[in-house]
Biopython code that builds the backbone (N, CA, C, O; Angstrom):
import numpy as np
from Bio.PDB.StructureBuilder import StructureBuilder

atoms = [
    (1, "UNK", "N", (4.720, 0.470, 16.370)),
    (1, "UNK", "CA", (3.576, 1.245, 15.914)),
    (1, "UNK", "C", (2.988, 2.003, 17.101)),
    (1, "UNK", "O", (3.377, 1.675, 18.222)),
    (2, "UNK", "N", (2.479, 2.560, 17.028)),
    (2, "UNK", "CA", (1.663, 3.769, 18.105)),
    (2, "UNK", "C", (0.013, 3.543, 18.006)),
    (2, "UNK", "O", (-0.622, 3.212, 17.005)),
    (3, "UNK", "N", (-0.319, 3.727, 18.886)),
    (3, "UNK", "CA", (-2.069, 3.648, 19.210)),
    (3, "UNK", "C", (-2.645, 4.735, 18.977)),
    (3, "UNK", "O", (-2.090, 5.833, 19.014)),
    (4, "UNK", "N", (-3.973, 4.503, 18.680)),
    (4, "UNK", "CA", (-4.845, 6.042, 18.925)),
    (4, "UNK", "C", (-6.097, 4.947, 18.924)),
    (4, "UNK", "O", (-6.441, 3.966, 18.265)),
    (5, "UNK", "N", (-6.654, 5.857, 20.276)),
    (5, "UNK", "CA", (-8.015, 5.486, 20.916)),
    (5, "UNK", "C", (-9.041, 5.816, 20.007)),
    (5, "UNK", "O", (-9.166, 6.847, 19.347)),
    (6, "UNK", "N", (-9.889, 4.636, 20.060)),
    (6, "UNK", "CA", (-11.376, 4.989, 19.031)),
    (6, "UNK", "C", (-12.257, 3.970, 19.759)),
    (6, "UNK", "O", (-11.934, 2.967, 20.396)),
    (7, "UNK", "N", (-13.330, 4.442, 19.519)),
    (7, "UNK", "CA", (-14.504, 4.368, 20.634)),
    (7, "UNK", "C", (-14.517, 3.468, 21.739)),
    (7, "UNK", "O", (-15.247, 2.559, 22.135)),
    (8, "UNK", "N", (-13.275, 4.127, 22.169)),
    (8, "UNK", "CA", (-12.691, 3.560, 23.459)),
    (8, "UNK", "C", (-11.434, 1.965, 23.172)),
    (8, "UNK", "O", (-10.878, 1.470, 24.152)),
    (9, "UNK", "N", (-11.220, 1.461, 21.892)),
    (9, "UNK", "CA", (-10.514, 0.843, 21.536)),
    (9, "UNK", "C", (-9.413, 1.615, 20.821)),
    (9, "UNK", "O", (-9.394, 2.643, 20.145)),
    (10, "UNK", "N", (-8.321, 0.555, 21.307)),
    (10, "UNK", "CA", (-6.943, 0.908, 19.914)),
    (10, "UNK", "C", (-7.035, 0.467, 19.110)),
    (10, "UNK", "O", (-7.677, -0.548, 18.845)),
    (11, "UNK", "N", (-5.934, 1.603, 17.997)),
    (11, "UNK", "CA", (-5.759, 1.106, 16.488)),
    (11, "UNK", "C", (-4.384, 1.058, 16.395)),
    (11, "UNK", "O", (-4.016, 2.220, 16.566)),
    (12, "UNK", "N", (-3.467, 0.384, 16.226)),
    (12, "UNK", "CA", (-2.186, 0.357, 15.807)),
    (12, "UNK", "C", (-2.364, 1.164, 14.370)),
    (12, "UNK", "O", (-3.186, 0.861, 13.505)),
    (13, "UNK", "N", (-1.436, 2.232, 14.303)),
    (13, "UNK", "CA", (-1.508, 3.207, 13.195)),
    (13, "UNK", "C", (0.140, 3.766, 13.115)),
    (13, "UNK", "O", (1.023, 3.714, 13.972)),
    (14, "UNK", "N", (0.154, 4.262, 11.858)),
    (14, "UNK", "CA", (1.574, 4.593, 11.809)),
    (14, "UNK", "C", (3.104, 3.758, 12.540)),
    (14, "UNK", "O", (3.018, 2.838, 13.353)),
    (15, "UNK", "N", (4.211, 4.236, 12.113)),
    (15, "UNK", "CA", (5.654, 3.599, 12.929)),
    (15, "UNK", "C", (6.439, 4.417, 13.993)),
    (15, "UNK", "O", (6.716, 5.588, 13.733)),
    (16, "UNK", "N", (6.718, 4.004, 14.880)),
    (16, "UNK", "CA", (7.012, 4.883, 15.851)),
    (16, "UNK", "C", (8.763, 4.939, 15.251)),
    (16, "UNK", "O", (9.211, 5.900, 15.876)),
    (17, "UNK", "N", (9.519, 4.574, 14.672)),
    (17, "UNK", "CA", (10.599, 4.755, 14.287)),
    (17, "UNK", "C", (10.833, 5.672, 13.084)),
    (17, "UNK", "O", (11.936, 6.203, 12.957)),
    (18, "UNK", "N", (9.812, 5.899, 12.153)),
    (18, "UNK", "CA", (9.383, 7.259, 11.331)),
    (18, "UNK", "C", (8.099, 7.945, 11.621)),
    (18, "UNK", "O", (7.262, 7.703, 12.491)),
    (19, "UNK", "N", (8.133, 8.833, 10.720)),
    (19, "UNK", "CA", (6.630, 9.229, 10.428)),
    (19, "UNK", "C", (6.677, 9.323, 8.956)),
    (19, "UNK", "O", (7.714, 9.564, 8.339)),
    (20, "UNK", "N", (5.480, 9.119, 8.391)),
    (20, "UNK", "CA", (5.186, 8.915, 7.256)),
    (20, "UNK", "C", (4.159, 9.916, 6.626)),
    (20, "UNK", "O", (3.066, 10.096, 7.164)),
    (21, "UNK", "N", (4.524, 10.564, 5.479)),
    (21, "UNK", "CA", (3.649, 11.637, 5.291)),
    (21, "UNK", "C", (2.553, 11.500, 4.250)),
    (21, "UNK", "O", (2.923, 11.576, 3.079)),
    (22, "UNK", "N", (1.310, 11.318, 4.485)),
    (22, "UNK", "CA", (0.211, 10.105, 3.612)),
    (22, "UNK", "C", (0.319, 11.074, 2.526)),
    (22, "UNK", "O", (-0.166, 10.188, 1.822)),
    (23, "UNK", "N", (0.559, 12.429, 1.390)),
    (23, "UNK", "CA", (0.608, 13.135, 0.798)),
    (23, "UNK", "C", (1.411, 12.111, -0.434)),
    (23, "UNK", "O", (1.241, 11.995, -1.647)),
    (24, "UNK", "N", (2.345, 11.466, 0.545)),
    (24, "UNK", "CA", (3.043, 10.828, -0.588)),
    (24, "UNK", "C", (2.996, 9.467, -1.088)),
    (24, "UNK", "O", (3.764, 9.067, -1.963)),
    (25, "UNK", "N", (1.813, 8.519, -0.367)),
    (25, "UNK", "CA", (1.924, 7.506, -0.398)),
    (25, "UNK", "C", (1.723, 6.733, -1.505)),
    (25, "UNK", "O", (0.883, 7.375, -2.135)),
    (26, "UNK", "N", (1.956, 5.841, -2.071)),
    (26, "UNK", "CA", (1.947, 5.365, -3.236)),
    (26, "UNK", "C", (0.043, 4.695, -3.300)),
    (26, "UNK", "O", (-0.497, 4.522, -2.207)),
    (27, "UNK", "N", (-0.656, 4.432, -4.401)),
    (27, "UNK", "CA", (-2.235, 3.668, -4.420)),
    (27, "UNK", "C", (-1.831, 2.267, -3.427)),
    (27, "UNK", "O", (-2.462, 1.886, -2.441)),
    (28, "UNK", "N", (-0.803, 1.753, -3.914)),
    (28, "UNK", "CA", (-1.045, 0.246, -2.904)),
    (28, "UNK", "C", (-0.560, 0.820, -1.174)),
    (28, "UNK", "O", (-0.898, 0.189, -0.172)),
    (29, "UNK", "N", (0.008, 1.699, -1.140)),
    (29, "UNK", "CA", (0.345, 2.298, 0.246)),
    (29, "UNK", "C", (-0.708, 2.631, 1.299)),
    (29, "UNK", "O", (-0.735, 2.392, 2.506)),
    (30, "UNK", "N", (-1.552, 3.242, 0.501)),
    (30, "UNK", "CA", (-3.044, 3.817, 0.735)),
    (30, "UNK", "C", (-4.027, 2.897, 1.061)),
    (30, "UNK", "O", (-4.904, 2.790, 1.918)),
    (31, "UNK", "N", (-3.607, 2.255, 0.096)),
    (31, "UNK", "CA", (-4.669, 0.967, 0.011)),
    (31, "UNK", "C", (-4.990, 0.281, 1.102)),
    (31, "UNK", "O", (-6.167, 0.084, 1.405)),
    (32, "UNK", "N", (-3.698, -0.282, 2.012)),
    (32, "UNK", "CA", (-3.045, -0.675, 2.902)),
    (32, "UNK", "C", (-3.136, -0.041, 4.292)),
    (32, "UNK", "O", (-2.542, -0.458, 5.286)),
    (33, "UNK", "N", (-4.015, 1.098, 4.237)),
    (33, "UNK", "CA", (-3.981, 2.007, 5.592)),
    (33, "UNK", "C", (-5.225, 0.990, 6.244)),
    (33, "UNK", "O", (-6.179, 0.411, 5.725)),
    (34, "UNK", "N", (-4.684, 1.089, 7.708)),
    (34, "UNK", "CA", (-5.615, 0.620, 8.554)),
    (34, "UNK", "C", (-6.396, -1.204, 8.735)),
    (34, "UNK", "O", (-7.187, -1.841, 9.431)),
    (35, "UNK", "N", (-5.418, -1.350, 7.479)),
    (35, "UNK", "CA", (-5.756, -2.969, 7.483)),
    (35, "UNK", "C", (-4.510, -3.617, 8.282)),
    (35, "UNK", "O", (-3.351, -3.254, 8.480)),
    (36, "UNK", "N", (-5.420, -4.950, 8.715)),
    (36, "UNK", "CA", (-6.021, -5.264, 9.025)),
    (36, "UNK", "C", (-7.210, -4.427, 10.205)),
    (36, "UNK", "O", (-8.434, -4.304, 10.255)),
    (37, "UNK", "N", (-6.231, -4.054, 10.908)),
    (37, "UNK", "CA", (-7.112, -3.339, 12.435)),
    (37, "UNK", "C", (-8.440, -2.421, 11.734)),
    (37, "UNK", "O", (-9.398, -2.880, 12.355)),
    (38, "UNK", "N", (-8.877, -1.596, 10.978)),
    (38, "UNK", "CA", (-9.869, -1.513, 11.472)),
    (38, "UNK", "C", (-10.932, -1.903, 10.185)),
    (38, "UNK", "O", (-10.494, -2.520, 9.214)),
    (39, "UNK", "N", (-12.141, -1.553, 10.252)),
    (39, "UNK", "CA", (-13.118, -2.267, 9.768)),
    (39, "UNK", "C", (-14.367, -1.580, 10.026)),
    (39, "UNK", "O", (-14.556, -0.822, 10.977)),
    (40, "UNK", "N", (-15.435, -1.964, 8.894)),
    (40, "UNK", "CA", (-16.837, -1.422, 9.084)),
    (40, "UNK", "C", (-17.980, -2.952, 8.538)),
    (40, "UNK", "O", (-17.826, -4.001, 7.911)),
    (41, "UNK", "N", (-19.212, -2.156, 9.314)),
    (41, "UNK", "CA", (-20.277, -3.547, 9.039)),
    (41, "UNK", "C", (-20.912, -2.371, 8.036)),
    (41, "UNK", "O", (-20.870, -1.152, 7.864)),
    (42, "UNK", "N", (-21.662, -3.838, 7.374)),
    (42, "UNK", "CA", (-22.580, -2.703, 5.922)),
    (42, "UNK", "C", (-23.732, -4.114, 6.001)),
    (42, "UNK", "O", (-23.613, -5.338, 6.065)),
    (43, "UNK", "N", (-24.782, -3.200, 5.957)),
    (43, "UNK", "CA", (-26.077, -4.814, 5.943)),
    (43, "UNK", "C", (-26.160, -5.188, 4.384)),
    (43, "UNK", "O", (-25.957, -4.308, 3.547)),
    (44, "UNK", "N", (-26.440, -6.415, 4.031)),
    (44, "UNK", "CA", (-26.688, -6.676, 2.762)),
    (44, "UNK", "C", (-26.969, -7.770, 2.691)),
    (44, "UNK", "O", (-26.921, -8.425, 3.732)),
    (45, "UNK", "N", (-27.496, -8.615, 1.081)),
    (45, "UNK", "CA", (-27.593, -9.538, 1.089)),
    (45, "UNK", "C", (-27.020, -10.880, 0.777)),
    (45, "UNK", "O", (-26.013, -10.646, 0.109)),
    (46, "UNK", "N", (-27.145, -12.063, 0.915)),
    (46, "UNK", "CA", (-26.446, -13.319, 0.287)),
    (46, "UNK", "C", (-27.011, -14.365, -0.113)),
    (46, "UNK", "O", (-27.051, -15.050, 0.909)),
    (47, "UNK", "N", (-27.433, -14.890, -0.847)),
    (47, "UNK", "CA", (-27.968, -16.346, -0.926)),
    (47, "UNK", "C", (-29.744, -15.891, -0.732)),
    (47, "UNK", "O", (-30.719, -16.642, -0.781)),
    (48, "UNK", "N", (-29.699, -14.469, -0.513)),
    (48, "UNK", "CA", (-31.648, -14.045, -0.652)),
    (48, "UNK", "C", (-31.945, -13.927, 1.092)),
    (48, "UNK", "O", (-33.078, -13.781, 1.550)),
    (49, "UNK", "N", (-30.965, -14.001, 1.754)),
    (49, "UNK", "CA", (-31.300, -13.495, 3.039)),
    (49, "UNK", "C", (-30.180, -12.508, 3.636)),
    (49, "UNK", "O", (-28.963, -12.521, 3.449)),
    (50, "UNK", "N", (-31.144, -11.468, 4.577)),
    (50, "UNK", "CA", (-30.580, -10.183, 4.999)),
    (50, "UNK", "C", (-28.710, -11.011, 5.858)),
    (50, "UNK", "O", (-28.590, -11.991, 6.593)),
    (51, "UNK", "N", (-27.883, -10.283, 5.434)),
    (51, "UNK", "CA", (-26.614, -10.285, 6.440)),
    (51, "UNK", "C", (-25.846, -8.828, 6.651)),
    (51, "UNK", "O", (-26.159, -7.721, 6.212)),
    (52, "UNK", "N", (-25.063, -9.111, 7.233)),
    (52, "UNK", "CA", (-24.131, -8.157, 7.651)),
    (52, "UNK", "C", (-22.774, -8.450, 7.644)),
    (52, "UNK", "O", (-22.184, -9.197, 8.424)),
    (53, "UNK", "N", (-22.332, -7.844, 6.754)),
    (53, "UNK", "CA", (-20.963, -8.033, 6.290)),
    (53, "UNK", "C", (-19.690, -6.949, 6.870)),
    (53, "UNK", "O", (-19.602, -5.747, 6.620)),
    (54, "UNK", "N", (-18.783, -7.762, 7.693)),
    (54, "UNK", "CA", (-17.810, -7.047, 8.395)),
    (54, "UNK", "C", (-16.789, -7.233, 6.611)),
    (54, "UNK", "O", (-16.786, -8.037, 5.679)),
    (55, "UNK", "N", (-16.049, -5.931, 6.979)),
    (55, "UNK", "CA", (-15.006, -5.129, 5.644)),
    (55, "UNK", "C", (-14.288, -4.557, 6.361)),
    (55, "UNK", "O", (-14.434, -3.939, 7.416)),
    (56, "UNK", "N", (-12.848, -4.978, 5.234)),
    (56, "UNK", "CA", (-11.813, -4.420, 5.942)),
    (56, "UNK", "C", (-11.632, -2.823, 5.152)),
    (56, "UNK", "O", (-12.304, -2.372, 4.225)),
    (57, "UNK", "N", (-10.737, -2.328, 5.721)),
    (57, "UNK", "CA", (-10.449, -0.859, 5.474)),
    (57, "UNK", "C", (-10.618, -0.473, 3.872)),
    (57, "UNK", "O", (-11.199, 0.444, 3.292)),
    (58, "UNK", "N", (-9.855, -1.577, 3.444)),
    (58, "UNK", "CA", (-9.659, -1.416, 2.265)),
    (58, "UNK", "C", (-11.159, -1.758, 1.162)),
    (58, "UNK", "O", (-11.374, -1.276, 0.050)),
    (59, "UNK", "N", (-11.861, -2.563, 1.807)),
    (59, "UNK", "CA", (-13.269, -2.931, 0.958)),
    (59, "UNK", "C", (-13.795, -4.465, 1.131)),
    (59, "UNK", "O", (-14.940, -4.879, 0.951)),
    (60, "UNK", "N", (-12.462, -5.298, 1.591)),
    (60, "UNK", "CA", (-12.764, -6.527, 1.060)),
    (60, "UNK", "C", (-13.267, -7.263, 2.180)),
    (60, "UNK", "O", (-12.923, -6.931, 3.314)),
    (61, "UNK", "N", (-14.135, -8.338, 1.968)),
    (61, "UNK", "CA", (-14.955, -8.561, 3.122)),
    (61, "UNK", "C", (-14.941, -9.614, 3.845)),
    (61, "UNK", "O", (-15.592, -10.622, 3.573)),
    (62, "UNK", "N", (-14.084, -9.468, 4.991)),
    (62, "UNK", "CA", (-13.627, -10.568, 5.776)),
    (62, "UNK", "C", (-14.582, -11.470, 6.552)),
    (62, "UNK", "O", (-14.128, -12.466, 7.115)),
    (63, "UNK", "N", (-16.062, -11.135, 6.620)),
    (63, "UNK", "CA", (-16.731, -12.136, 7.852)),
    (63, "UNK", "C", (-18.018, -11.615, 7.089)),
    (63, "UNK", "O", (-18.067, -10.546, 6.480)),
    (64, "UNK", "N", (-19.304, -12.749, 7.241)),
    (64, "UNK", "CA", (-20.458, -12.156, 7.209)),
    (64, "UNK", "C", (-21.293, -12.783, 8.724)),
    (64, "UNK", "O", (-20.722, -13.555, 9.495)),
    (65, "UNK", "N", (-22.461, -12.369, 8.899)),
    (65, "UNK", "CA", (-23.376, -12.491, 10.351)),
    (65, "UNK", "C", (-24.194, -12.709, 10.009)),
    (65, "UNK", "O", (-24.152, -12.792, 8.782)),
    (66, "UNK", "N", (-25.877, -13.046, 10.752)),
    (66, "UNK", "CA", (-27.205, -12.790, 10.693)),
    (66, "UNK", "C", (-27.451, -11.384, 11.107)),
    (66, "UNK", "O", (-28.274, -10.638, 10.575)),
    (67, "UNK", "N", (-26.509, -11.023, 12.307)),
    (67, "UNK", "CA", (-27.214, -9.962, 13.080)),
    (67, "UNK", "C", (-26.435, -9.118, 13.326)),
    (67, "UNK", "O", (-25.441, -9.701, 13.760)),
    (68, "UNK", "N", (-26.207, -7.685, 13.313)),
    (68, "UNK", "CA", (-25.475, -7.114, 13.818)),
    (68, "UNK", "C", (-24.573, -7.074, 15.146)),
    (68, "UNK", "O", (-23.482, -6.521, 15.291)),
    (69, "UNK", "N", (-25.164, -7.654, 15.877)),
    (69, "UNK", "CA", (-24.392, -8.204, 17.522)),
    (69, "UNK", "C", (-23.581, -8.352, 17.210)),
    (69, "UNK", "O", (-22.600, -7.614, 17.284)),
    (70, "UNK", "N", (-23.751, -10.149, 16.378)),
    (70, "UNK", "CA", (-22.567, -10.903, 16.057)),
    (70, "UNK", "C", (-21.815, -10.565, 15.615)),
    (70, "UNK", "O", (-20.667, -10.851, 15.956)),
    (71, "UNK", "N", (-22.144, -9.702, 14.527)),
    (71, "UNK", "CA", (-20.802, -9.019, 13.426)),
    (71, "UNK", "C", (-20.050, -7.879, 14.537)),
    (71, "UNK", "O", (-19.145, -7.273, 13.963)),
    (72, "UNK", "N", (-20.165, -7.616, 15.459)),
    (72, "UNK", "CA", (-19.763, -6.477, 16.400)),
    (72, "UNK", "C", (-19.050, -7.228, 18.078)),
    (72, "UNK", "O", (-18.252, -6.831, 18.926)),
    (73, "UNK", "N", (-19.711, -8.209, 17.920)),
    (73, "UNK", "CA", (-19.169, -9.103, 18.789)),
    (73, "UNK", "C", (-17.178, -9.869, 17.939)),
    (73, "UNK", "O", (-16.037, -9.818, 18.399)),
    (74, "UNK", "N", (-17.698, -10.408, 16.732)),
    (74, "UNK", "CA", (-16.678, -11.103, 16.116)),
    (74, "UNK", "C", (-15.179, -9.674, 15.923)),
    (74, "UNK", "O", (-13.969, -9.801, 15.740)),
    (75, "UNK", "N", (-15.830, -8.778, 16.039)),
    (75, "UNK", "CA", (-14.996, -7.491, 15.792)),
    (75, "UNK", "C", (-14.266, -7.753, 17.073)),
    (75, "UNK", "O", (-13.266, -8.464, 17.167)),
    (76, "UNK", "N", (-14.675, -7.309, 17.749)),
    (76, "UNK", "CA", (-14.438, -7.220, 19.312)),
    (76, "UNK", "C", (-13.592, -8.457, 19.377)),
    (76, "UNK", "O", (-12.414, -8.098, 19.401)),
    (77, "UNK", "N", (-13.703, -9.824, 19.418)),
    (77, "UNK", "CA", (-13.196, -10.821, 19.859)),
    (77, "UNK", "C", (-11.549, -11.050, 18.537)),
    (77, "UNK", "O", (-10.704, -11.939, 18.433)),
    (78, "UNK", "N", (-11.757, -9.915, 17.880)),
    (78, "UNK", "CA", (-10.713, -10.145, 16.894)),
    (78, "UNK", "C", (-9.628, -9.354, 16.895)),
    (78, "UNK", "O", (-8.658, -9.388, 16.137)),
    (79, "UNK", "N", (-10.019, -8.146, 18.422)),
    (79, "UNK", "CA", (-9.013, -6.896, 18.376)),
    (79, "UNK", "C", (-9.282, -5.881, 16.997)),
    (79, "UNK", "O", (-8.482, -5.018, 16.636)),
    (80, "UNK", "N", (-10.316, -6.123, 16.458)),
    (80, "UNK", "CA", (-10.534, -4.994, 15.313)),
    (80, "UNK", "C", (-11.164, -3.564, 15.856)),
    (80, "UNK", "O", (-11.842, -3.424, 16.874)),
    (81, "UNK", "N", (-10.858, -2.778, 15.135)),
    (81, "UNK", "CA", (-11.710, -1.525, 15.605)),
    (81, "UNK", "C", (-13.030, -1.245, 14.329)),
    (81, "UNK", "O", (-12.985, -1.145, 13.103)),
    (82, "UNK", "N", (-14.141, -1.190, 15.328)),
    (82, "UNK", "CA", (-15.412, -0.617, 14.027)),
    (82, "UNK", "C", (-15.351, 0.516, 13.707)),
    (82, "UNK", "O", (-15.190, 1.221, 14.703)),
    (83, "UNK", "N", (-15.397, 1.033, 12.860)),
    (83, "UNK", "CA", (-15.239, 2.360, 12.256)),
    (83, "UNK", "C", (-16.594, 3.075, 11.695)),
    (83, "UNK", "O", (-17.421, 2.252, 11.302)),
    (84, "UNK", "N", (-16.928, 4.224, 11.596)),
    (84, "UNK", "CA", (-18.013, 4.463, 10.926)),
    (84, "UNK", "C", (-18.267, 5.103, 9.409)),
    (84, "UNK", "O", (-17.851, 6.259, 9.324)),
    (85, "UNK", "N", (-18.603, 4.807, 8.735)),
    (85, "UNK", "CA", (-18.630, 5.253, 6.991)),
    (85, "UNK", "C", (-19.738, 5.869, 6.919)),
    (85, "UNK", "O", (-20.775, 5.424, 7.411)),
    (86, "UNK", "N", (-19.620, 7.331, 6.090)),
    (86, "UNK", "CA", (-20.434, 7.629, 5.610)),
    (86, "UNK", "C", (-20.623, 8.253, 4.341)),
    (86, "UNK", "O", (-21.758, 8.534, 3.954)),
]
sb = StructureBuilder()
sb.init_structure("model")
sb.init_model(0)
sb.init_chain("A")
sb.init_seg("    ")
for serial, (resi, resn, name, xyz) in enumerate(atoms, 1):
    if name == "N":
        sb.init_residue(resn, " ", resi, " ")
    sb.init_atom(name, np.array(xyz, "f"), 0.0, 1.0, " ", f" {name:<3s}", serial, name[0])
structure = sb.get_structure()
């Protein structure tokens, strides 16, 4: 796989033995982009108190926090890249 730098971290992306043209990719192909490696935090709630929920590319939500640090720290210590959504 090949790297590309994001905010100063790598993402393992694409195969260095093809290239793949996303025009054609199948819904579960798509689906599949960027997972595991990268990820976004979204604040919300659980159980009636504020958290922050780390998500993988695809939606599904691998970790929750109290605080944003943590959820950005656990990123970091996991080789994930944070991404930004808007």
């Amino acid at each position: 796989m090949r790297g590309t730098a994001i905010n100063g971290r790598s993402a393992k992306v694409g195969k260095t033995a093809s290239t793949v043209d996303i025009r054609n990719l199948s819904d579960d192909e798509f689906l599949t982009l960027g997972v595991p490696t990268l990820v976004y935090v979204r604040k919300g709630t659980s159980g009636g108190q504020d958290v922050f929920a780390i998500h993988a590319a695809n939606g599904q939500v691998v970790g929750l926090t109290e605080d944003p640090e943590a959820a950005f720290t656990a990123i970091a210590d996991h080789d994930m890249v944070p991404m930004t959504i808007h």
